[in-house]
C-alpha positions as CSV (number, residue, x, y, z in Angstrom):
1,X,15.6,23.1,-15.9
2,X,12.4,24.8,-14.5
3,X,13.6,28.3,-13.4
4,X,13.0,29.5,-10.0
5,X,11.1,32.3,-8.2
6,X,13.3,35.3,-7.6
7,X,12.1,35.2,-4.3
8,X,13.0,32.0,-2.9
9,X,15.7,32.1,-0.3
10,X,19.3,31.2,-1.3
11,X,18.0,27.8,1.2
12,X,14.9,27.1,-0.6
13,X,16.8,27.6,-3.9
14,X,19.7,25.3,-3.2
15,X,17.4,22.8,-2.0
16,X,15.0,22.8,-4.3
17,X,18.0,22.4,-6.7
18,X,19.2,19.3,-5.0
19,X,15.8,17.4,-4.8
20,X,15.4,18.0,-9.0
21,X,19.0,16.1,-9.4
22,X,18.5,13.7,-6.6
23,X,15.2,12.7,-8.4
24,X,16.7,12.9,-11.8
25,X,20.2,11.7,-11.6
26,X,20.4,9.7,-8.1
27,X,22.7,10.3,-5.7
28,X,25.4,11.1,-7.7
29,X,24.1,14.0,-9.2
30,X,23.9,15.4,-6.3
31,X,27.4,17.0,-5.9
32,X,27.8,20.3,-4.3
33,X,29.2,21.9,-7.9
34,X,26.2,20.9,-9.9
35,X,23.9,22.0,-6.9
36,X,25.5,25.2,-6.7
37,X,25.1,25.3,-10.6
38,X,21.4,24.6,-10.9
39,X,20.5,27.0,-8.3
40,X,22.5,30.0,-9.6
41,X,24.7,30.3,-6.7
42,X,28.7,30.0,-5.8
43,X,29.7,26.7,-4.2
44,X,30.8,28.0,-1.5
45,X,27.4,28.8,-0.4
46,X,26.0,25.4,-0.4
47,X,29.2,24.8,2.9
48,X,27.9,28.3,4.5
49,X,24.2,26.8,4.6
50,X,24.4,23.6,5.1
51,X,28.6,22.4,6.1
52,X,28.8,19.8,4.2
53,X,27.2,17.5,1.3
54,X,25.6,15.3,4.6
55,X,23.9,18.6,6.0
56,X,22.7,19.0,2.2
57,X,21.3,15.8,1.9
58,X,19.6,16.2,5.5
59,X,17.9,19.6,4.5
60,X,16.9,17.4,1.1
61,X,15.2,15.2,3.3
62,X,13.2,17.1,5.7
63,X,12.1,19.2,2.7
64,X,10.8,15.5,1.3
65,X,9.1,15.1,4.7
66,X,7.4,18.3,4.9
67,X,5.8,17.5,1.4
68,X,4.8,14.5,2.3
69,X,3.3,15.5,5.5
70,X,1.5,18.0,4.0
71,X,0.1,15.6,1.8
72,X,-0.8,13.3,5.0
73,X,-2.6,15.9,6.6
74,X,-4.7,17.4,3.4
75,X,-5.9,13.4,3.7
76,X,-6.3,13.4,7.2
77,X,-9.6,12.5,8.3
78,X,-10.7,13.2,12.1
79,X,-13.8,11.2,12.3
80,X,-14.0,8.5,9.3
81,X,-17.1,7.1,8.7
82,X,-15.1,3.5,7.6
83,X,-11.6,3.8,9.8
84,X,-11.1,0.9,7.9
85,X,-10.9,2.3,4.7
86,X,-8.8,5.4,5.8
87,X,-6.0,2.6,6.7
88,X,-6.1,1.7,3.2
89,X,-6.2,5.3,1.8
90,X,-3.1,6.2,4.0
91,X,-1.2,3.2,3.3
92,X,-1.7,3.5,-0.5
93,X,-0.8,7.3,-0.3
94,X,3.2,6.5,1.4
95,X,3.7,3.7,-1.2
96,X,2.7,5.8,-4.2
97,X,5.0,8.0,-2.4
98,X,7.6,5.9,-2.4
99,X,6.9,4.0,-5.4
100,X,7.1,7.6,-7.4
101,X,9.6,9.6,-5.5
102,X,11.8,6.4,-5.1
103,X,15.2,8.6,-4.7
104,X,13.7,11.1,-2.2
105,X,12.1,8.5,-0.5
106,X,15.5,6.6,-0.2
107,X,17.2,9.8,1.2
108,X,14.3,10.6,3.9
109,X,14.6,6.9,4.9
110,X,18.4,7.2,6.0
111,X,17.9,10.8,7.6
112,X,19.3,11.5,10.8
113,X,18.8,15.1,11.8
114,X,16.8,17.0,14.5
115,X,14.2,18.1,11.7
116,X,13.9,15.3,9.5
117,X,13.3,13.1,13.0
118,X,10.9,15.2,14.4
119,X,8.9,15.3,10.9
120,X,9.1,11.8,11.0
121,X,7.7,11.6,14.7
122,X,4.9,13.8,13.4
123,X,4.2,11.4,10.3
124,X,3.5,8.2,12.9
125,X,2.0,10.3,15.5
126,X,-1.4,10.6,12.6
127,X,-0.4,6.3,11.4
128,X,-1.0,6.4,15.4
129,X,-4.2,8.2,15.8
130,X,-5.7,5.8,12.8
131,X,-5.0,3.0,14.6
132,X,-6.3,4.8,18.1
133,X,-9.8,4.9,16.0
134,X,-9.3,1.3,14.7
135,X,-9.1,0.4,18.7
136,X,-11.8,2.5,19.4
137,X,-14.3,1.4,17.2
138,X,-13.5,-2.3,18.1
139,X,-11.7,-3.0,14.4
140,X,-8.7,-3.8,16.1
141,X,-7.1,-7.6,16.0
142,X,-3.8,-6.7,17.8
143,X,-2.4,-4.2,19.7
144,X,-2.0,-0.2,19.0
145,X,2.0,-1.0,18.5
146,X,1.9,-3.8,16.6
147,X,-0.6,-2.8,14.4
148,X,1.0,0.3,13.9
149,X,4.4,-1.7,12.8
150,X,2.9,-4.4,10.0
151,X,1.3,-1.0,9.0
152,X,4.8,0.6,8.9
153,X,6.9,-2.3,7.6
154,X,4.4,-3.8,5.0
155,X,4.3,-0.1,3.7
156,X,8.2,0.1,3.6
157,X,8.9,-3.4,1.7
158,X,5.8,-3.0,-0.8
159,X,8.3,0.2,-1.7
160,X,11.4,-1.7,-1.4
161,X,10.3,-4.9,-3.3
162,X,8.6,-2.6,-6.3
163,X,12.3,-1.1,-6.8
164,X,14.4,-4.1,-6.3
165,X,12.1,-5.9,-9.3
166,X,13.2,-5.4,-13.1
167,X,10.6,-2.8,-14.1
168,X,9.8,-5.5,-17.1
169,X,8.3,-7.4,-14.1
170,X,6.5,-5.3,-11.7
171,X,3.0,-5.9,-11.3
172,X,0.3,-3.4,-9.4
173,X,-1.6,-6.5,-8.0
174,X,1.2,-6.8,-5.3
175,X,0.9,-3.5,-3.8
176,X,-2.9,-4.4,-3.8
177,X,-2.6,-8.3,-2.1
178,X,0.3,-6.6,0.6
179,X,-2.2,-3.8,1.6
180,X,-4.8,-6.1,1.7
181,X,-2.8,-8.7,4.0
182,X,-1.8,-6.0,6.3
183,X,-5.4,-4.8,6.8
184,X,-6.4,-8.8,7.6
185,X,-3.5,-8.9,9.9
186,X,-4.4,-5.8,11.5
187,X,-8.4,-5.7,11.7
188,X,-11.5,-7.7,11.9
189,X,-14.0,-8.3,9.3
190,X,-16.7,-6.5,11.7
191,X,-16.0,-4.7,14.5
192,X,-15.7,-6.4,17.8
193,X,-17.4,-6.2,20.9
194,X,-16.2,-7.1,24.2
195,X,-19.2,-10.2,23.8
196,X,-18.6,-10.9,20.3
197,X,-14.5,-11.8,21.5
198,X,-13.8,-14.0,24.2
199,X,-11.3,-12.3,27.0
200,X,-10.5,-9.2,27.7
201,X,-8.3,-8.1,24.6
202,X,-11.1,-6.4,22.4
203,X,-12.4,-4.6,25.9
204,X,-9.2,-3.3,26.8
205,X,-8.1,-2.0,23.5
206,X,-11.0,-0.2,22.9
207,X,-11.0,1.8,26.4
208,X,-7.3,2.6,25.8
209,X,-8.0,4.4,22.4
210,X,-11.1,6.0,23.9
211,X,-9.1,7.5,27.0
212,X,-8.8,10.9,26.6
213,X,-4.7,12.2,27.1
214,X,-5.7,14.9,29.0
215,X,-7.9,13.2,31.3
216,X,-9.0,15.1,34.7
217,X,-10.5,12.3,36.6
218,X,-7.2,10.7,37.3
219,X,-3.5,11.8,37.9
220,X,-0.6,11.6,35.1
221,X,0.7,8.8,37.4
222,X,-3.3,7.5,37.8
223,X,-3.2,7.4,33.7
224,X,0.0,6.0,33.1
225,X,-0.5,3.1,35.2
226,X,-4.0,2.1,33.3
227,X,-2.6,2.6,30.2
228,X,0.1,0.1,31.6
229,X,-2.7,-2.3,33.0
230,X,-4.8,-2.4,29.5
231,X,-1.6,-2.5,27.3
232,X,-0.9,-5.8,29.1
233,X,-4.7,-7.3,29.0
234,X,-4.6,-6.4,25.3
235,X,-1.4,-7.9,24.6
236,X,-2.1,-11.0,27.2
237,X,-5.7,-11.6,26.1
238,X,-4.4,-11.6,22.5
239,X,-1.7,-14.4,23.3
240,X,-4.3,-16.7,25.3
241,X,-6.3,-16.1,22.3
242,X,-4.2,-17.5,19.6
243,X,-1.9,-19.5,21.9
């Protein structure tokens, strides 16, 4: 085992110790006597930190987060030249995530606590502002939400399906066709226009992502109540659509 900088905290060491058996052993490794072990420390420290093996395993988890979001953001691009292609570099990056870290992904899946949910409200907040710039640049074939969950779920059961299958059988070319049927599900092949897409839909998605949060012209209650009004053309004008 890879030994650790004097330095780190007696939090940073345990955890650390916890993520390097949860990733080599599963779950079961992770037991507060071999923690305590691997980072040098008396059991009795890992209860004083944390209370418990759950509190443990919650600190594990928004550890994995902030790794991951750090990871997200180092990506991030704030004005792509192809938004499209930025949905496809994100999505590949959380199922290589997920596909390689399968145990810590696992354990940040079934978090609960304060930190671990407010890292994962940060994660969706930038899935969110890709698909803003999808709806901006007329990309977008359904709306914000929606798009946002086939993004979300097609990423979570690429990972899921790649574990579940012998490794014997695995083949990459899945990962590829499921990102590539989430981007047709989610996008056009050219941007739209409003004249280009019959309806409203296209028109109303695009002025939503392009209104600003913070707008001055209109009141909080002025804003909501647009937002309100184009959520429902968008959705509405999608249905008449394909209905």
């Amino acid at each position: 085992m890879a030994l650790r900088d004097s330095t780190d905290s007696p939090r940073q060491r345990i955890v650390e110790a916890a993520v390097e058996l949860l990733e080599n052993g599963g779950p079961d490794a992770v037991s507060t006597r071999a923690v305590a072990a691997a980072a040098g420390m008396q059991p009795p420290a890992i209860y004083r930190l944390f209370g418990d093996k759950e509190g443990l395993l919650e600190a594990v988890a928004e550890h994995g987060y902030a790794q991951f979001l750090e990871r997200k953001r180092a990506q991030l691009d704030p004005s792509p030249q192809d938004p499209v292609q930025e949905l496809r570099r994100g999505w590949d990056m959380v199922v290589e995530f997920g596909v390689c870290r399968p145990e810590l992904f696992a354990v940040m899946n079934r978090a609960t606590g304060r930190g671990s949910d407010a890292a994962h409200r940060a994660g969706l907040e930038i899935l969110h502002g890709r698909v803003r710039r999808l709806a901006a640049g007329g990309w977008l074939r359904v709306d914000e939400e929606l798009a946002a969950q086939i993004i979300q779920a097609t990423g979570q059961g690429a990972v899921t399906t790649w574990h579940s299958t012998p490794a014997d059988r695995r083949d990459p070319a899945l990962l590829t066709v499921l990102r590539e049927s989430m981007v047709a599900a989610v996008t056009h092949a050219e941007p739209a226009i409003p004249a280009a897409e019959p309806g409203p839909a296209a028109a109303a998605r695009a002025l939503r992502a392009a209104l600003p949060d913070d707008a001055d012209v209109l009141s909080e209650a002025e804003q909501r109540l647009l937002r309100e009004w184009l959520t429902r053309l968008a959705a509405d004008g999608g249905a008449a659509r394909h209905g």
